[in-house]
FISE-390832 format. One record per residue: x, y, z of N, C-alpha, C in turn. Coordinates in steps of 0.02 Angstrom, whole numbers, padded with zeros to 5 digits. Layout:
REM FISE-390832
{pt {X, Y, Z}, {X, Y, Z}, {X, Y, Z}}
...
***
This chain:
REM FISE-390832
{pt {03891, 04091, 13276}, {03900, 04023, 13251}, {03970, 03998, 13270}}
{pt {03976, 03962, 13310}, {04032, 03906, 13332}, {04072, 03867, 13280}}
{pt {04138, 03869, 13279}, {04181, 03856, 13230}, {04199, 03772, 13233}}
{pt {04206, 03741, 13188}, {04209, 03658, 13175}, {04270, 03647, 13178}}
{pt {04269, 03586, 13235}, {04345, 03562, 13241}, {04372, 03533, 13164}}
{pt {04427, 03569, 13146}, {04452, 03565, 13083}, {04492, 03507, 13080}}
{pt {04516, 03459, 13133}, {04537, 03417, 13152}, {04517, 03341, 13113}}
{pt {04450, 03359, 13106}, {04391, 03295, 13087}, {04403, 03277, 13026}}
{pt {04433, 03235, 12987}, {04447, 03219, 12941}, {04381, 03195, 12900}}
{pt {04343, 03245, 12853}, {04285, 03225, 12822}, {04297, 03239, 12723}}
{pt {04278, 03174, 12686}, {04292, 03184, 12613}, {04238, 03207, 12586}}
{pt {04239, 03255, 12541}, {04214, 03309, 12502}, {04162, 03258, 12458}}
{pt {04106, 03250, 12460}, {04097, 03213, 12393}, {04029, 03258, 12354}}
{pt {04038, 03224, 12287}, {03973, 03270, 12251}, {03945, 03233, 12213}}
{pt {03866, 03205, 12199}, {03826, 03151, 12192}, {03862, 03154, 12085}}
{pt {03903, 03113, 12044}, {03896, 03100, 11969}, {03956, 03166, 11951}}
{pt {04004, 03205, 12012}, {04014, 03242, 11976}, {04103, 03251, 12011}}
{pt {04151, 03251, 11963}, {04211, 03238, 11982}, {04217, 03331, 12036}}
{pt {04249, 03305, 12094}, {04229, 03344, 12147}, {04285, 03438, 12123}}
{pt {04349, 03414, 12095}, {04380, 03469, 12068}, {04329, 03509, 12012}}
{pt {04293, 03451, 11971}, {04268, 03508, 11921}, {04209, 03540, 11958}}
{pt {04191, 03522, 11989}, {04124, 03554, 12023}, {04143, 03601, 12092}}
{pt {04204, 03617, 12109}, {04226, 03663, 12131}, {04251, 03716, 12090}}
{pt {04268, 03687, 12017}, {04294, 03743, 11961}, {04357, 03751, 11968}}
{pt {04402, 03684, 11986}, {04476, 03666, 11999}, {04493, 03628, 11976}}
{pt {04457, 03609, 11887}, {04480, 03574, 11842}, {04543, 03559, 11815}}
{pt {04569, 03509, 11813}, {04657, 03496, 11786}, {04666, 03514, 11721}}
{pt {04707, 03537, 11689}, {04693, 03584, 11628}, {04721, 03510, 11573}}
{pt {04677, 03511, 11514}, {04717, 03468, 11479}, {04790, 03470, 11432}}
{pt {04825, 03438, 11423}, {04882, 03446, 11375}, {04857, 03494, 11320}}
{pt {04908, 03559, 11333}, {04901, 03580, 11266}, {04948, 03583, 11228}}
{pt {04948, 03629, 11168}, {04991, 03637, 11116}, {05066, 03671, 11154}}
{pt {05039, 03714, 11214}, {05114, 03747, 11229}, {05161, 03690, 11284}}
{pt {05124, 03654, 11302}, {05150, 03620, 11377}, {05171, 03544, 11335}}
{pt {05168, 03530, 11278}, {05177, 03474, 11250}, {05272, 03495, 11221}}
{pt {05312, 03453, 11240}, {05383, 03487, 11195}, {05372, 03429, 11135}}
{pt {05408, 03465, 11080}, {05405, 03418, 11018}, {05470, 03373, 11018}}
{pt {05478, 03321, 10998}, {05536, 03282, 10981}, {05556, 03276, 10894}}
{pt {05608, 03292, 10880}, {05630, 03287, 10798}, {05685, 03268, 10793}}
{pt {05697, 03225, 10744}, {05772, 03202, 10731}, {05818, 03231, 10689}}
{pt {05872, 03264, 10701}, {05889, 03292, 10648}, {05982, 03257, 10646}}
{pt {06019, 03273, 10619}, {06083, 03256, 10591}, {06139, 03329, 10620}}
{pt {06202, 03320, 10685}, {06206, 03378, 10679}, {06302, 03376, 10669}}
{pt {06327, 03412, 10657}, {06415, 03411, 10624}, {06442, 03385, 10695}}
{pt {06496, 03346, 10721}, {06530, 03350, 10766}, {06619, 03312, 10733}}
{pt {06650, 03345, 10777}, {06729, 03326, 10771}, {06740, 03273, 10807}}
{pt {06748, 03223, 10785}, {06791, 03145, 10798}, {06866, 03119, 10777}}
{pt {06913, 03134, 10831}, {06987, 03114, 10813}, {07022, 03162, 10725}}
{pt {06995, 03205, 10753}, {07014, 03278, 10695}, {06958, 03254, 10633}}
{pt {06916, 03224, 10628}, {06870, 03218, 10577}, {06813, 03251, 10593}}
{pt {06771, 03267, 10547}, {06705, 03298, 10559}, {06657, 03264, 10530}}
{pt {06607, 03216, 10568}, {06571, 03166, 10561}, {06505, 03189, 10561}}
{pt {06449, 03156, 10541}, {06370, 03177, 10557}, {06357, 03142, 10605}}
{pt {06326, 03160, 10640}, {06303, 03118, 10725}, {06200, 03145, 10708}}
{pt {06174, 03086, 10710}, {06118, 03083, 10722}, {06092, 03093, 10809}}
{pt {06044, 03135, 10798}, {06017, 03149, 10890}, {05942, 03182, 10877}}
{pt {05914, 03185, 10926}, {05861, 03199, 10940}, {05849, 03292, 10965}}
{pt {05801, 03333, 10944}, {05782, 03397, 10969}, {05719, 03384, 11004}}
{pt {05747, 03413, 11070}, {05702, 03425, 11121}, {05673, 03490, 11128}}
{pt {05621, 03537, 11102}, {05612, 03592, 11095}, {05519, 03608, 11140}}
{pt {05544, 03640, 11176}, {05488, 03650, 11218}, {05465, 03744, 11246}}
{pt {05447, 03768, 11269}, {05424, 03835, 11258}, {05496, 03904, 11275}}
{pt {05483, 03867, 11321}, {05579, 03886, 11332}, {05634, 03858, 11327}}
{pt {05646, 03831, 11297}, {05712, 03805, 11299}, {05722, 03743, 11225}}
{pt {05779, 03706, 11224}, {05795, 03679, 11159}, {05860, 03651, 11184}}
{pt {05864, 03595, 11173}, {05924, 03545, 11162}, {05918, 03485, 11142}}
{pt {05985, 03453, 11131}, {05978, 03409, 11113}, {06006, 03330, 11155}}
{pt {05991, 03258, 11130}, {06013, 03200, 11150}, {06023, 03169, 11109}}
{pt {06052, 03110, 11108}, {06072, 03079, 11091}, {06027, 03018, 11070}}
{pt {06000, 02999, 11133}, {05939, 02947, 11161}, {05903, 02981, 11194}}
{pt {05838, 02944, 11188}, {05788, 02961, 11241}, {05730, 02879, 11233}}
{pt {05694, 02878, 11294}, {05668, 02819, 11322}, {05591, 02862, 11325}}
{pt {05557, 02823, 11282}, {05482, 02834, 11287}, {05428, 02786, 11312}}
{pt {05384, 02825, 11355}, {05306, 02779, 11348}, {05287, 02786, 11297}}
{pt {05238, 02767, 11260}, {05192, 02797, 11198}, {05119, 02782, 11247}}
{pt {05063, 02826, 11254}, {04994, 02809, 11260}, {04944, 02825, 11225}}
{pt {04972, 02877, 11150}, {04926, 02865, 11084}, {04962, 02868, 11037}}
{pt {04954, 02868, 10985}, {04971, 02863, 10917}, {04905, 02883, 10860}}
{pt {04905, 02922, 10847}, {04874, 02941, 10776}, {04900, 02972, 10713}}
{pt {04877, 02972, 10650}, {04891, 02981, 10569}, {04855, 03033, 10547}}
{pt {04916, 03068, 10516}, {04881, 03136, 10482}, {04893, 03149, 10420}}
{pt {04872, 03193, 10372}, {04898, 03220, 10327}, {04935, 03284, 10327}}
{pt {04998, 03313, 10301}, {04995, 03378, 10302}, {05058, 03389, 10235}}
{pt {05058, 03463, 10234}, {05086, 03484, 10172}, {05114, 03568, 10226}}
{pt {05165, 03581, 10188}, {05191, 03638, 10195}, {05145, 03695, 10146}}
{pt {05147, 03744, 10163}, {05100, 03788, 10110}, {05147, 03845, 10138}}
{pt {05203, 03850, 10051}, {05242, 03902, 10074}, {05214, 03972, 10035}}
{pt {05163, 03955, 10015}, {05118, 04059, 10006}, {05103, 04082, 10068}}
{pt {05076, 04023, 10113}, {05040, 04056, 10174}, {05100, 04053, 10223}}
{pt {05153, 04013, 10222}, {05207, 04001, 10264}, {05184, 03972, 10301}}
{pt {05152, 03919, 10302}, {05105, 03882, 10365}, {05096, 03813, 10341}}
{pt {05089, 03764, 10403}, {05078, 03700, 10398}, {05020, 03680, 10375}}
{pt {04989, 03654, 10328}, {04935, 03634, 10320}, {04925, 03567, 10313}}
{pt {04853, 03539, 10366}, {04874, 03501, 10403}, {04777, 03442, 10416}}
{pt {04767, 03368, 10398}, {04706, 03343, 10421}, {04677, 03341, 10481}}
{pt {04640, 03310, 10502}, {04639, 03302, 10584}, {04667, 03241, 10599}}
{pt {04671, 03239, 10653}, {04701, 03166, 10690}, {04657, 03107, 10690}}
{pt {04681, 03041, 10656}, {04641, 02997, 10638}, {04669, 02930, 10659}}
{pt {04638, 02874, 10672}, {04682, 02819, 10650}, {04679, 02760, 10611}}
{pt {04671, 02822, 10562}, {04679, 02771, 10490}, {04709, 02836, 10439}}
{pt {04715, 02822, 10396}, {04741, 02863, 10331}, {04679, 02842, 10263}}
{pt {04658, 02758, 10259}, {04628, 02752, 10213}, {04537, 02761, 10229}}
{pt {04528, 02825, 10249}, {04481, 02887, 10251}, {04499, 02962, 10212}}
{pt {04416, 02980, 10191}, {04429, 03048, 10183}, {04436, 03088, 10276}}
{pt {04488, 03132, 10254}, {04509, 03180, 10317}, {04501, 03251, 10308}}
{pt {04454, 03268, 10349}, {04442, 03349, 10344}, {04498, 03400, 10351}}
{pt {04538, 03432, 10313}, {04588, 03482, 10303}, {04581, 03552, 10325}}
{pt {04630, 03582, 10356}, {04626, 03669, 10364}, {04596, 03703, 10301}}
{pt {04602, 03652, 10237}, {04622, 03700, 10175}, {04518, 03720, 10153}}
{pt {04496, 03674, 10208}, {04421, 03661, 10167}, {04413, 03591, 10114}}
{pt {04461, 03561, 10120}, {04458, 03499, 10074}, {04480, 03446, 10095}}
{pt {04491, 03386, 10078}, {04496, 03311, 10092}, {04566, 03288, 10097}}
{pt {04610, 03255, 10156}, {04688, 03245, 10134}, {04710, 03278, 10105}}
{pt {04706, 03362, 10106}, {04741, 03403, 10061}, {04750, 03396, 10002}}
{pt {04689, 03371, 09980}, {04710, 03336, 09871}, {04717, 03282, 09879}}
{pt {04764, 03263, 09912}, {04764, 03184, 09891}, {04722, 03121, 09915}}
{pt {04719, 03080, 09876}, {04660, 03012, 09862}, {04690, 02971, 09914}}
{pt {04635, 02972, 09960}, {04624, 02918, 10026}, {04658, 02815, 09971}}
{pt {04681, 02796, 10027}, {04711, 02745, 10025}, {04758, 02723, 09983}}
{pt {04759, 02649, 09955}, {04794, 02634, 09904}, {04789, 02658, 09832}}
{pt {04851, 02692, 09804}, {04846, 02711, 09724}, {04897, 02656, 09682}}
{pt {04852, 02620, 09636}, {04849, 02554, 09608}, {04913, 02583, 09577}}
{pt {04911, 02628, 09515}, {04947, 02651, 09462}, {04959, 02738, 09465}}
{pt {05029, 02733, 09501}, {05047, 02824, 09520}, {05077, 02843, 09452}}
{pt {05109, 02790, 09417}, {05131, 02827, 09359}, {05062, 02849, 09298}}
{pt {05017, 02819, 09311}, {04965, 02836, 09257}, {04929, 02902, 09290}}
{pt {04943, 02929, 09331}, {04888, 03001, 09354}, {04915, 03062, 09300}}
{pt {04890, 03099, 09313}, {04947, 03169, 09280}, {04990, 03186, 09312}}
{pt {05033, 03220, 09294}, {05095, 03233, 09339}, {05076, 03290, 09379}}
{pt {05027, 03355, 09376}, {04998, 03385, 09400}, {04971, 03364, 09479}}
{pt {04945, 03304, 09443}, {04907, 03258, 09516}, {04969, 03239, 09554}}
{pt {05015, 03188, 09526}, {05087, 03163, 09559}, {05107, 03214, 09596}}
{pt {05123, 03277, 09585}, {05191, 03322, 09626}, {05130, 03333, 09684}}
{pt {05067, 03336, 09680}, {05015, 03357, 09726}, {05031, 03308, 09774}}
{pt {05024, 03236, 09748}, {05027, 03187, 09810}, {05100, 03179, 09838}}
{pt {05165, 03188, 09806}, {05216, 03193, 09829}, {05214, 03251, 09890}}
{pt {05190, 03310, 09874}, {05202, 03365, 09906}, {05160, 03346, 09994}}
{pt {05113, 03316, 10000}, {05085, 03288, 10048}, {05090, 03237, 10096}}
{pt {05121, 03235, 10135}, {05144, 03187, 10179}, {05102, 03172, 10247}}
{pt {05121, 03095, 10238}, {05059, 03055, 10276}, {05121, 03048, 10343}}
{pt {05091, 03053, 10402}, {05138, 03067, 10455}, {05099, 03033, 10519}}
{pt {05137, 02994, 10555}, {05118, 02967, 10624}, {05122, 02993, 10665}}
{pt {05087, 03023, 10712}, {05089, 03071, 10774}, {05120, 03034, 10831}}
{pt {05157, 03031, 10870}, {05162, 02981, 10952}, {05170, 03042, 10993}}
{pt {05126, 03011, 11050}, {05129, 03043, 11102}, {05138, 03008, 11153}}
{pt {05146, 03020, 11214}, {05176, 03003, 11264}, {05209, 03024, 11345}}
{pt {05258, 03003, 11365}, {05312, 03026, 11413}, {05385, 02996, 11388}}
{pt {05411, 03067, 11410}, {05486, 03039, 11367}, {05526, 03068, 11423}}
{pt {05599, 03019, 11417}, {05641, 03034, 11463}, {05697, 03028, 11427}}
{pt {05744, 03087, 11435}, {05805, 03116, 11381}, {05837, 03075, 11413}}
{pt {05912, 03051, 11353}, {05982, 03019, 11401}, {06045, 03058, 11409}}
{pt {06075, 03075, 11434}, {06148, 03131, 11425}, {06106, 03204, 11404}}
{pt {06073, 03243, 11406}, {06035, 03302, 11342}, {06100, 03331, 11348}}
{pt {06116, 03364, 11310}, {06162, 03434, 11292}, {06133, 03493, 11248}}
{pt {06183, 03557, 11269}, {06153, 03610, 11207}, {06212, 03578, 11161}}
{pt {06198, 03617, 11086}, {06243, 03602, 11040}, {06322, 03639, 11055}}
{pt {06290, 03701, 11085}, {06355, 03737, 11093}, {06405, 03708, 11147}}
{pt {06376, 03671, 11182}, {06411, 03656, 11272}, {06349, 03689, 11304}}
{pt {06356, 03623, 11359}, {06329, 03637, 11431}, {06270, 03592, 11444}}
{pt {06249, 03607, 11470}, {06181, 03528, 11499}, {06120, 03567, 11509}}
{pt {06054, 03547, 11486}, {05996, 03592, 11518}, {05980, 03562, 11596}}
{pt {05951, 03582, 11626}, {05947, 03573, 11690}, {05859, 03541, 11695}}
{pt {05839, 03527, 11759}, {05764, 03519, 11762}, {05742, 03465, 11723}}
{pt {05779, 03416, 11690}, {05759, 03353, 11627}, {05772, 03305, 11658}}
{pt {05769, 03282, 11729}, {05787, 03233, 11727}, {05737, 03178, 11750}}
{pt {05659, 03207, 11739}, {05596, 03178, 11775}, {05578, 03169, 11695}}
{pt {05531, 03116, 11689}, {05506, 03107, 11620}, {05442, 03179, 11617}}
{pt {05445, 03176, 11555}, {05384, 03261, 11539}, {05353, 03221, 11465}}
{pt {05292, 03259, 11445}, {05243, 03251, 11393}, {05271, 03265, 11338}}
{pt {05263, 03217, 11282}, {05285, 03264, 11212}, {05271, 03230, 11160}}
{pt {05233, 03254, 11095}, {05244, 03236, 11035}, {05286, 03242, 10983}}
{pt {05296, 03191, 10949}, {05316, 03165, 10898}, {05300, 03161, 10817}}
{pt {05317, 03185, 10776}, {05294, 03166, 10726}, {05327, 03125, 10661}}
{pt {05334, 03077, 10658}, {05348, 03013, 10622}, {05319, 03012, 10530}}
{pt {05370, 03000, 10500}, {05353, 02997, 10425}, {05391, 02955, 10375}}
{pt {05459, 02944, 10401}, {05511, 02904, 10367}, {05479, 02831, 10373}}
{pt {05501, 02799, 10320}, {05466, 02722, 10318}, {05514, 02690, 10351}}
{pt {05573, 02689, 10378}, {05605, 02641, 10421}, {05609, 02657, 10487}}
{pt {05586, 02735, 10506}, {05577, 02734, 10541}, {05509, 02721, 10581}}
{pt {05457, 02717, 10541}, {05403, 02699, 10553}, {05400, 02634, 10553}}
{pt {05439, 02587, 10516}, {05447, 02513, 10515}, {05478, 02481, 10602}}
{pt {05538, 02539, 10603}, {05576, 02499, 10688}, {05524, 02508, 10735}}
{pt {05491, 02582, 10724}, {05473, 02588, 10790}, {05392, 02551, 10795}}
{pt {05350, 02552, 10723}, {05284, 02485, 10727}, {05328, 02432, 10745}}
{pt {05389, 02386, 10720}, {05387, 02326, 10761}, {05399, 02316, 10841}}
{pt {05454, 02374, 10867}, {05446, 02359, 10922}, {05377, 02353, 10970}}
{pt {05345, 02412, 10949}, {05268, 02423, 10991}, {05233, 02342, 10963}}
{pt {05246, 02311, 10914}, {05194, 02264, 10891}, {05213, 02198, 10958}}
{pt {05285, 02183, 10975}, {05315, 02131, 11026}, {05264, 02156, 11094}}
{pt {05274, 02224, 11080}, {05233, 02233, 11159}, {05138, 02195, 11162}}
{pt {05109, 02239, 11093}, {05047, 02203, 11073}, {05053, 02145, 11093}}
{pt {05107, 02100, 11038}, {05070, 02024, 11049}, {05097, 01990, 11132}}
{pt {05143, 02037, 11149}, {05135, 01994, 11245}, {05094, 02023, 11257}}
{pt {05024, 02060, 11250}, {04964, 02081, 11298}, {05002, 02155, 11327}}
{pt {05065, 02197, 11327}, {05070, 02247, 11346}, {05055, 02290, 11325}}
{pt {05053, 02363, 11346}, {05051, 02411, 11344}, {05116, 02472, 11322}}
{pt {05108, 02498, 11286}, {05147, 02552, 11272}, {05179, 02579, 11305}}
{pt {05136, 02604, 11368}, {05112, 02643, 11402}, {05158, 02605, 11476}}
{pt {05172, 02548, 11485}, {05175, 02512, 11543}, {05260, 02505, 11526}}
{pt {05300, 02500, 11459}, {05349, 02485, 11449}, {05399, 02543, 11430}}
{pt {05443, 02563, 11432}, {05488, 02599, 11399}, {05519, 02569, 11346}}
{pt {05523, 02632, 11302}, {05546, 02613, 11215}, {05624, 02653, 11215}}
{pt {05668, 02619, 11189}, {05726, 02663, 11180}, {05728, 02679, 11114}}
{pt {05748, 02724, 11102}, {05762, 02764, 11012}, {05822, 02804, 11008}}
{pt {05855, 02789, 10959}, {05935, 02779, 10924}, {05927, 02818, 10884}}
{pt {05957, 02857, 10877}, {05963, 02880, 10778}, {06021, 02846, 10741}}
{pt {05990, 02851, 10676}, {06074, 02824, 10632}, {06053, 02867, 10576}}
{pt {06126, 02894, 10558}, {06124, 02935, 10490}, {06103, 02885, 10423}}
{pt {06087, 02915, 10380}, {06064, 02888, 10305}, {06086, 02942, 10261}}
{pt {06113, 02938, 10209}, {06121, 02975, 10150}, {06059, 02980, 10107}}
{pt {06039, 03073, 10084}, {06005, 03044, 10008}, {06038, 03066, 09991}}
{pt {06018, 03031, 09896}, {06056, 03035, 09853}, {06077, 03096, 09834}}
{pt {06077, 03173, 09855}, {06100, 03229, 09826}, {06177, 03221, 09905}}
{pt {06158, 03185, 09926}, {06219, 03215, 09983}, {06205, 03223, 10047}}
{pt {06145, 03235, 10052}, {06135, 03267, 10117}, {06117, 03223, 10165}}
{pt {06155, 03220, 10240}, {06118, 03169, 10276}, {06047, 03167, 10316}}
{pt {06027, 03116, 10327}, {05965, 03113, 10369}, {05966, 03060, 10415}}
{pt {05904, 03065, 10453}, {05912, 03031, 10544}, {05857, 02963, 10526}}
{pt {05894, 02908, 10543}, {05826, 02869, 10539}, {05799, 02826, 10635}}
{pt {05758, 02830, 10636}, {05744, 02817, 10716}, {05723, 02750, 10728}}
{pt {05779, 02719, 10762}, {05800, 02662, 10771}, {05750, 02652, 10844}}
{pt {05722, 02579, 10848}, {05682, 02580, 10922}, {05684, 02504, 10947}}
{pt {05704, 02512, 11023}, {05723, 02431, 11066}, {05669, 02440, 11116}}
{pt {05663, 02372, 11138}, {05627, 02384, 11206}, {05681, 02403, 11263}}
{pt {05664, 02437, 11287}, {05680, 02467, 11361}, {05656, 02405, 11425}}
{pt {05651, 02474, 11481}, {05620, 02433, 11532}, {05559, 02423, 11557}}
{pt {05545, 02361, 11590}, {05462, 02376, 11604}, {05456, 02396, 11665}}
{pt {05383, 02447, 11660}, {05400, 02502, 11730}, {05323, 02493, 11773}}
{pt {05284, 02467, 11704}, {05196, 02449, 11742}, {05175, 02533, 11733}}
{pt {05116, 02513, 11748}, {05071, 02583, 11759}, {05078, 02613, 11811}}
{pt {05072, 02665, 11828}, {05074, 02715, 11900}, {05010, 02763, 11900}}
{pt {05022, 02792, 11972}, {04951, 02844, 11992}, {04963, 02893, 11939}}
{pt {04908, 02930, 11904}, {04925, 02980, 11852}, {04916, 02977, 11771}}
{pt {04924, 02892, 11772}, {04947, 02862, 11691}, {04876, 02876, 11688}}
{pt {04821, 02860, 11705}, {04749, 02881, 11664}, {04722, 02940, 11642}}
{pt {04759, 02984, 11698}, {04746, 03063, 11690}, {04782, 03097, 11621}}
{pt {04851, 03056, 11637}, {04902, 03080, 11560}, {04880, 03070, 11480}}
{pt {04828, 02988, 11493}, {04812, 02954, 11461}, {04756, 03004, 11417}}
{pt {04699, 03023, 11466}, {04644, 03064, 11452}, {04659, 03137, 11413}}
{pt {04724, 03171, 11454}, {04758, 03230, 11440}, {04773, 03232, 11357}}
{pt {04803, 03152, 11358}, {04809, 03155, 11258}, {04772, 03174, 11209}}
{pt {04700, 03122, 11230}, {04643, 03121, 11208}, {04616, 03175, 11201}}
{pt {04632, 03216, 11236}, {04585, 03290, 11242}, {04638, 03347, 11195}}
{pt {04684, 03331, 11187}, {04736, 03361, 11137}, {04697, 03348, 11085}}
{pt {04715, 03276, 11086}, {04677, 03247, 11001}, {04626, 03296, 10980}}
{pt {04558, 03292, 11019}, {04507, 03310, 11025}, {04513, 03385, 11006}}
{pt {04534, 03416, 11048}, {04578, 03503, 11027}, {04582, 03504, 10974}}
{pt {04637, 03466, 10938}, {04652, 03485, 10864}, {04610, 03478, 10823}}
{pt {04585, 03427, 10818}, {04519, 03429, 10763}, {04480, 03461, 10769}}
{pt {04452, 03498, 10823}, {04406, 03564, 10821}, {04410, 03623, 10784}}
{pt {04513, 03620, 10812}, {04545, 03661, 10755}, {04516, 03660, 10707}}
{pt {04567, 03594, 10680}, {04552, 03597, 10595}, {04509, 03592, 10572}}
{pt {04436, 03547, 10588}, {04364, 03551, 10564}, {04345, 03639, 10590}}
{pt {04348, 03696, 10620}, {04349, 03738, 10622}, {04363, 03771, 10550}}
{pt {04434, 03767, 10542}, {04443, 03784, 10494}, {04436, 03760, 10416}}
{pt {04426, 03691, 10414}, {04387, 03665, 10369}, {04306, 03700, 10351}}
{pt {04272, 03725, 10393}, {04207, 03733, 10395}, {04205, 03815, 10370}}
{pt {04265, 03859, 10364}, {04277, 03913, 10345}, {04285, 03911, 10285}}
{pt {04328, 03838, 10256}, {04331, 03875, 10184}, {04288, 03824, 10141}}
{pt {04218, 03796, 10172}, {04163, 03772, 10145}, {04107, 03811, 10144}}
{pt {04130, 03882, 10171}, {04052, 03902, 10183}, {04020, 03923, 10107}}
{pt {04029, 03927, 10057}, {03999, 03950, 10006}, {03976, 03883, 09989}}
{pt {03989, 03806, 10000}, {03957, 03763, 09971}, {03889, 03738, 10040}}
{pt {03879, 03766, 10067}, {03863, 03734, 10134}, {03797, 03779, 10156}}
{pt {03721, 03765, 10174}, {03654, 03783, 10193}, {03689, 03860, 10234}}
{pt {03625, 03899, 10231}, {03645, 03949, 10247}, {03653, 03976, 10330}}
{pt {03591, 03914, 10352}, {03607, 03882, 10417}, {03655, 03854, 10460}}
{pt {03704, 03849, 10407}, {03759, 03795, 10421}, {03791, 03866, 10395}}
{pt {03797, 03905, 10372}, {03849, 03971, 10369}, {03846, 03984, 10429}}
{pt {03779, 04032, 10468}, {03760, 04055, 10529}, {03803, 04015, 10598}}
{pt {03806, 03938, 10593}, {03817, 03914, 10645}, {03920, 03915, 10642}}
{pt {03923, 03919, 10579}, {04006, 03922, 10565}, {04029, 04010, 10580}}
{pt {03973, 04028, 10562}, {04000, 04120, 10584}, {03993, 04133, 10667}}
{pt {03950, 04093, 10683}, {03954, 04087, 10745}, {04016, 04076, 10799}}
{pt {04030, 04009, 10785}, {04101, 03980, 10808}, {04144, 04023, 10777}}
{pt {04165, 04026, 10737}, {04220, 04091, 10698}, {04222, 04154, 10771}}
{pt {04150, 04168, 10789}, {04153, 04237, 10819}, {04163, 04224, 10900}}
{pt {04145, 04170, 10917}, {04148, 04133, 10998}, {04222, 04154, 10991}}
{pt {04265, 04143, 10953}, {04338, 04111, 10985}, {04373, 04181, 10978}}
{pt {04341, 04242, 10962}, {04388, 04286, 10976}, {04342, 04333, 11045}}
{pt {04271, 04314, 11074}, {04227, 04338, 11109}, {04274, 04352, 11176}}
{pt {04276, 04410, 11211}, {04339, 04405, 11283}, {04262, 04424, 11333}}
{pt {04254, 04371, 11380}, {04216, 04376, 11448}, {04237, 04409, 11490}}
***
C-alpha cells in the first residue's frame, strides 16, 4: 500500500460529533484543582514608622500563594450558595450552586439550606434563639467566576511570583453586603448598556473596615475597567464554568442522597449505593 502525500491539506470531520471528543481528545473541564481561589483578607504593613492595615487580595492556587493589591476581572458566571462551617467534622458544609437563594437547596448535610428557611424572614426576633444562632451560623454567599488578572502580586515576605502575568481562571466567593452591593452595581451599568461581564474588565480595591471588637476587615470595592470584547476561547471558558457548576452539585446532591437514604424507597437506596460505589470503582 502506497503512502499519501501528507502535503494535502484535508479537515477531519465527523457527522453530529465534536471531532476531539470522538477521537477521545476531549478538553478537560475546569476543575476544583486548576481553578485558584481569590479572598480578601487585611494584612500588617509599616508606613513612615507606623504599622497600618493594608487591605489586598489572596491569590492561592495549587502551588503557590500571594498576594495583590488589585486585580482586574472578567466575570462569566455568578451563582448563590449556602454554607456553614461544621467544626465537629472540620469541614465546609455547603448547598449546591443556584441562582437564587429564595429556594429550597439540597445540602451535603442531607437537608435543605443547611436549616435555614429559604427566603425572606418577616420577624427574626420572634423565632427561638435556638433557630436564630442556626441561621446566623449559615451564610448565604455569591460564587464569581471568571478570568482574573493580578496588579503588582507580591509574596508577603518579599519577592514577586513569576508566570502571572497572562489572565488565569478563578473563583471567588462573596458574602459581605457592601461588598456584594459595589460589585452588583458595577456588573448592573454593564447589564443596562447590553454588555457583558465577560466582554469588560472589572477592577477591585479593597478598603479596610473595623468590627466592633477591633478587628479589621476587607471590603471589595469594584470600577469598570477596560473594554476588551470577546475573544477565541471565551465560549470554551464560558462552558468550562458551567461544567464546574454542574460538578459540584453532583457533589453535593451525591452527598445529600447519602444522608437521606433511610427516608427514601428502597430502590432509590440501591441506585444511591450504587453511585456511592462507582466513584471509588478503579478501571
Amino acid at each position: 500500500m502506497k503512502g499519501k502525500n501528507m502535503n494535502n491539506a484535508v479537515a477531519l470531520k465527523v457527522d453530529n460529533m465534536n471531532l476531539t471528543d470522538a477521537m477521545g481528545f476531549s478538553t478537560p473541564a475546569v476543575s476544583q484543582s486548576s481553578l485558584s481561589r481569590i479572598t480578601g483578607t487585611v494584612i500588617q504593613e509599616v508606613e513612615d514608622g507606623k504599622v497600618v492595615q493594608t487591605p489586598v487580595f489572596k491569590i492561592t492556587s495549587d502551588d503557590d500563594s500571594y498576594l495583590a493589591r488589585s486585580v482586574e476581572v472578567r466575570l462569566f458566571a455568578e451563582r448563590q450558595k449556602c454554607q456553614r462551617w461544621d467544626s465537629e467534622k472540620k469541614t465546609m458544609q455547603k448547598s449546591v450552586l443556584s441562582n437564587s437563594l429564595n429556594i429550597d437547596l439540597k445540602d451535603t448535610l442531607g437537608t435543605f439550606n443547611l436549616g435555614r428557611p429559604s427566603g425572606y424572614i418577616k420577624d427574626f426576633q420572634a423565632l427561638p434563639k435556638d433557630q436564630q444562632d442556626l441561621i446566623r451560623s449559615v451564610n448565604r454567599v455569591k460564587v464569581m467566576m471568571g478570568m482574573v488578572k493580578v496588579v503588582d502580586p507580591f509574596y508577603e515576605g518579599g519577592g514577586t511570583p513569576s508566570n502571572v502575568d497572562e489572565e488565569f481562571a478563578f473563583v471567588m466567593d462573596v458574602k459581605n453586603r457592601d461588598s456584594l452591593k459595589f460589585i452588583d452595581g458595577t456588573v448592573g451599568k454593564l447589564i443596562k448598556k447590553k454588555i457583558s461581564p465577560a466582554e469588560h474588565r472589572i477592577t477591585l480595591l479593597g478598603e479596610t473596615r473595623t468590627l466592633p471588637n477591633g478587628n479589621p476587615y476587607m471590603v471589595t470595592n469594584a470600577s469598570l475597567g477596560e473594554f476588551v470584547g470577546l475573544s477565541e476561547g471565551d465560549n470554551e471558558i464560558l462552558q468550562n464554568f458551567l461544567d464546574y457548576v454542574e460538578s459540584s452539585n453532583e457533589y453535593v446532591t451525591t452527598k445529600w442522597a447519602e444522608g437521606n437514604v433511610e427516608t427514601i424507597s428502597q430502590q432509590d437506596q440501591d441506585i444511591v449505593t450504587n453511585i456511592v460505589d462507582v466513584e471509588d470503582f478503579d478501571q
